[in-house]
MIDREN-725469 format. One record per residue (C-alpha): residue in three letters; chain; x, y, z. Coordinates in nm, 4 decimals, padded with zeros to 6 digits. Example, Ala and Ser with C-alpha at 12.3 -4.5 7.8 and 13.67 -1.06 7.14 Angstrom:
  rest  kette        px        py        pz
   ala      A   01.2300  -00.4500   00.7800
   ser      A   01.3670  -00.1060   00.7140
This chain:
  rest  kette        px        py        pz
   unk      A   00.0000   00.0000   00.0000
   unk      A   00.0779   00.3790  -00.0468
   unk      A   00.2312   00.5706   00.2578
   unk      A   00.0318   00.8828   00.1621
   unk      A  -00.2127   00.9463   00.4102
   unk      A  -00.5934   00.8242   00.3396
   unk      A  -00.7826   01.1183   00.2645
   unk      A  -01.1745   01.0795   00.3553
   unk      A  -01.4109   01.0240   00.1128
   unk      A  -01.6974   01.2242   00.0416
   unk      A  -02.0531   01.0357   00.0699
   unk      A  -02.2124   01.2860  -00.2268
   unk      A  -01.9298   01.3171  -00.4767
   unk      A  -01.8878   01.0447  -00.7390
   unk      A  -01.6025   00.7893  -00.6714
   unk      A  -01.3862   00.8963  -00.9600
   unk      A  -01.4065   01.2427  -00.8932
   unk      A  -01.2061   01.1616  -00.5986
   unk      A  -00.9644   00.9655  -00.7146
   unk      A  -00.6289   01.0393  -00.9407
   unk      A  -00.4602   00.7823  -01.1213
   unk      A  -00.2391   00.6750  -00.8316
   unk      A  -00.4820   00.6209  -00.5464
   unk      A  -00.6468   00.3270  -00.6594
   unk      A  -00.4610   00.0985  -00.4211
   unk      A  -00.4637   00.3609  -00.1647
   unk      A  -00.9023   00.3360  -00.1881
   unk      A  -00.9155   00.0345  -00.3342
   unk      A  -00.7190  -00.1135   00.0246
   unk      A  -00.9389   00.1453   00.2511
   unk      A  -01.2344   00.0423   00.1163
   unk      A  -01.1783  -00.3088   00.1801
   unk      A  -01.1136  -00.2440   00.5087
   unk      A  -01.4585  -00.0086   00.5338
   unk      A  -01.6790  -00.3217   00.3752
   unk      A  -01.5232  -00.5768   00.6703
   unk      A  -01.6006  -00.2902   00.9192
   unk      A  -01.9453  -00.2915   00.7070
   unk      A  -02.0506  -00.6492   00.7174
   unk      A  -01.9970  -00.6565   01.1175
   unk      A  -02.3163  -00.5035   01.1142
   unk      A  -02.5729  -00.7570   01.2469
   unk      A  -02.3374  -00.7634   01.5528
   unk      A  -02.4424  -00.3649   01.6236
   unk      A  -02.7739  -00.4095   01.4654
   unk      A  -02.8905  -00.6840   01.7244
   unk      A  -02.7175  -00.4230   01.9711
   unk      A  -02.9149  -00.1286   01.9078
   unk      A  -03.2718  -00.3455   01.8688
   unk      A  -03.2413  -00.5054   02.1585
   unk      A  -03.3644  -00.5791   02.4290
   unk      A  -03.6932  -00.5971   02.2760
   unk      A  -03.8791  -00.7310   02.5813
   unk      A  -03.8522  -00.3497   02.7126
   unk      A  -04.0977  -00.2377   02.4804
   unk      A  -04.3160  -00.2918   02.7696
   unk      A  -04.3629  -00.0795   03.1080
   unk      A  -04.3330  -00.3333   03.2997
   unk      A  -03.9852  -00.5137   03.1856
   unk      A  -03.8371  -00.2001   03.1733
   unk      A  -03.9493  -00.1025   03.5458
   unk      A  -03.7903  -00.4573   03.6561
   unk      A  -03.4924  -00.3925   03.4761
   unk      A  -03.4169  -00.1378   03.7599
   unk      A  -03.2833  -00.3917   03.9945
   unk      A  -02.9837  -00.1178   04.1498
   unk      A  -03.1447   00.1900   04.0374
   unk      A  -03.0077   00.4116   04.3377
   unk      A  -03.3503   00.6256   04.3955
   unk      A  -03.6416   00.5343   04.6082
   unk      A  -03.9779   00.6292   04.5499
   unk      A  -03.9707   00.9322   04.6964
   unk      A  -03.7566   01.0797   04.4490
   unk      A  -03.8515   01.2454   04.1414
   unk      A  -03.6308   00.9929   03.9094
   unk      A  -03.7383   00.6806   04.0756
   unk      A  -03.7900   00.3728   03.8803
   unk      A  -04.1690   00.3835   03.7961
   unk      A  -04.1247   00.7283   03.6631
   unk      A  -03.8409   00.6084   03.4701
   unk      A  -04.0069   00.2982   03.2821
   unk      A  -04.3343   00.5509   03.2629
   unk      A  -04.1254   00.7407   03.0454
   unk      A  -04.0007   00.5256   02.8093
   unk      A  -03.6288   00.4344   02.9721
   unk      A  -03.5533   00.1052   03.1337
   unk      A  -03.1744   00.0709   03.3335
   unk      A  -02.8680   00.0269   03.1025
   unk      A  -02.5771   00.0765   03.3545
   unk      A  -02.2266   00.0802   03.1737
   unk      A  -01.8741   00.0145   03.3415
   unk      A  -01.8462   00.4194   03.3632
   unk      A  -02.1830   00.5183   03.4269
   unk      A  -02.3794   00.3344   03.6948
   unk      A  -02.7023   00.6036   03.6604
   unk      A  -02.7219   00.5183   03.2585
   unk      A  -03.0710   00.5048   03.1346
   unk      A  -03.1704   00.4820   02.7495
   unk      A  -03.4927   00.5332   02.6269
   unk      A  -03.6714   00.1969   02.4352
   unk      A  -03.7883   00.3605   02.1563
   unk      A  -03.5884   00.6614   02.0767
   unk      A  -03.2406   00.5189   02.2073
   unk      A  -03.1269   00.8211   02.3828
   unk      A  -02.9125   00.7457   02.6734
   unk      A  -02.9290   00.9581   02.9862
   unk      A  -02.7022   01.0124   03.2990
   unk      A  -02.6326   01.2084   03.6036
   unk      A  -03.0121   01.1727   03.7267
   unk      A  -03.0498   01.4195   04.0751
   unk      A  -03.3324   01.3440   04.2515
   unk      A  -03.5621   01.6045   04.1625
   unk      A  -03.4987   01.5320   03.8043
   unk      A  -03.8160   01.4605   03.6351
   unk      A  -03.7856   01.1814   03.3633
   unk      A  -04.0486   01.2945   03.1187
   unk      A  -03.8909   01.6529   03.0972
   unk      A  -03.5336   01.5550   03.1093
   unk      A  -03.6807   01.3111   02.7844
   unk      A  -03.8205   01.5900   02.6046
   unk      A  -03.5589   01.8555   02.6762
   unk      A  -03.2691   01.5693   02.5366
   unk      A  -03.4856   01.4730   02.2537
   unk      A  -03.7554   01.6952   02.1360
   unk      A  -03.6017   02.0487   02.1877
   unk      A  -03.2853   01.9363   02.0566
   unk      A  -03.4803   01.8382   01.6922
   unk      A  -03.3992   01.4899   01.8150
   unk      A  -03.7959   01.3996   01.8256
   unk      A  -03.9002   01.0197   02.0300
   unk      A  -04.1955   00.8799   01.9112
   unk      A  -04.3291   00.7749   02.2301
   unk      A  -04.2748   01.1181   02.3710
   unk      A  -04.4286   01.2543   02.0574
   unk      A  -04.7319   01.0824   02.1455
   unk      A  -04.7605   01.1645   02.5091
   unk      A  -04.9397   00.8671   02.5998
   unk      A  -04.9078   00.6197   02.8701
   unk      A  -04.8634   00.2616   02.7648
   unk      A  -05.1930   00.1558   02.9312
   unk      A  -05.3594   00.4182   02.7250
   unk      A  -05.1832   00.2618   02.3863
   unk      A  -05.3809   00.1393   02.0735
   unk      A  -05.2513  -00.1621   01.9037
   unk      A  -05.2278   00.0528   01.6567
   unk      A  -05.0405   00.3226   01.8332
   unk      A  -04.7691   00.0328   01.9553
   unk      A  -04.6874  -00.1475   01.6352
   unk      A  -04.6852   00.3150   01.4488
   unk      A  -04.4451   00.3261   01.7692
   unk      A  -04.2425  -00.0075   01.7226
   unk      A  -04.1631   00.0871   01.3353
   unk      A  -04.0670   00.4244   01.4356
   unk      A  -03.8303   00.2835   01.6385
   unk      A  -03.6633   00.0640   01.4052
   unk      A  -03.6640   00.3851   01.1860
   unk      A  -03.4229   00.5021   01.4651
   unk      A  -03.2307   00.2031   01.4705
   unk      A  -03.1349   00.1961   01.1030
   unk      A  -03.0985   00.5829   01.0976
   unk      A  -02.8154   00.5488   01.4072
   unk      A  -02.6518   00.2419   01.2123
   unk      A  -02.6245   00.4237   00.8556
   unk      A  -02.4761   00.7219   01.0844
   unk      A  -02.2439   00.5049   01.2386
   unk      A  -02.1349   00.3194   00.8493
   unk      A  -02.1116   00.6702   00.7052
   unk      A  -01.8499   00.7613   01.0002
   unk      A  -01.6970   00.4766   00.9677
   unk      A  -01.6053   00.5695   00.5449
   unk      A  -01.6049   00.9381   00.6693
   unk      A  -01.2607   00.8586   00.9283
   unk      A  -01.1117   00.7129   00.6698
């Protein structure tokens, strides 16, 4: 391969309008490596889908097993899975919440935080719009119809974040 540096390419300009007679290889190599990058894509697909059981209120409220809030507390657990996030702790980040059907993560809860206006001031006024926010309906008031509109919104939002995170991938390259 070439020791000139890879230069990125651009996801709206033609392929050949980027490249000069002697960067074939150069592309030809970082592109390979993009596509194996690429086809590791179930593995992050079945991430981001996941854990489908906490579509539901109630899963999500059990997933809350260390949550560190009581009742008392604005952020507690019902409130939580009332508002769409069940308990996704990470190795950093013991208060990590993510929403089921919009993805968002959220952290540093205090205890007066409330979750259905932290959800809409990280989603909604940010242009970032949840569907079950959008709605503004409690899952016991839910359609059938309402669910499955919310479910395919969702995995709108799924495949949205993974082409983001396939275009980055070509884009720091």
């Amino acid at each position: 391969m070439d020791d000139r540096e890879r230069r990125p390419l651009k996801m709206n300009t033609p392929l050949r309008k980027q490249l000069d007679k002697n960067d074939h290889k150069l592309y030809e190599n970082c592109i390979i490596d993009n596509m194996a990058r690429f086809f590791d894509v179930k593995e992050r697909l079945i991430e981001l889908y996941g854990p489908v059981e906490m579509a539901l209120e109630s899963n999500r409220l059990s997933s809350f097993v260390s949550w560190p809030y009581t009742s008392k507390d604005r952020c507690n657990k019902q409130n939580l899975a009332k508002a769409g996030f069940y308990y996704d702790p990470i190795d950093s980040d013991e208060g990590c919440v993510r929403c089921f059907f919009c993805l968002k993560e959220l952290h540093d809860w205090q205890r007066n935080d409330n979750p259905w206006d932290e959800h809409v001031r990280h989603t909604i006024k940010k242009g970032k719009p949840c569907p079950f926010i959008e709605l503004g309906k409690a899952e016991a008031e839910l359609t059938v119809g309402e669910f499955f509109q919310l479910t395919n919104k969702r995995l709108d939002i799924v495949f949205e974040k993974l082409k983001e995170e396939v275009l980055e991938t070509f884009d720091n390259h």
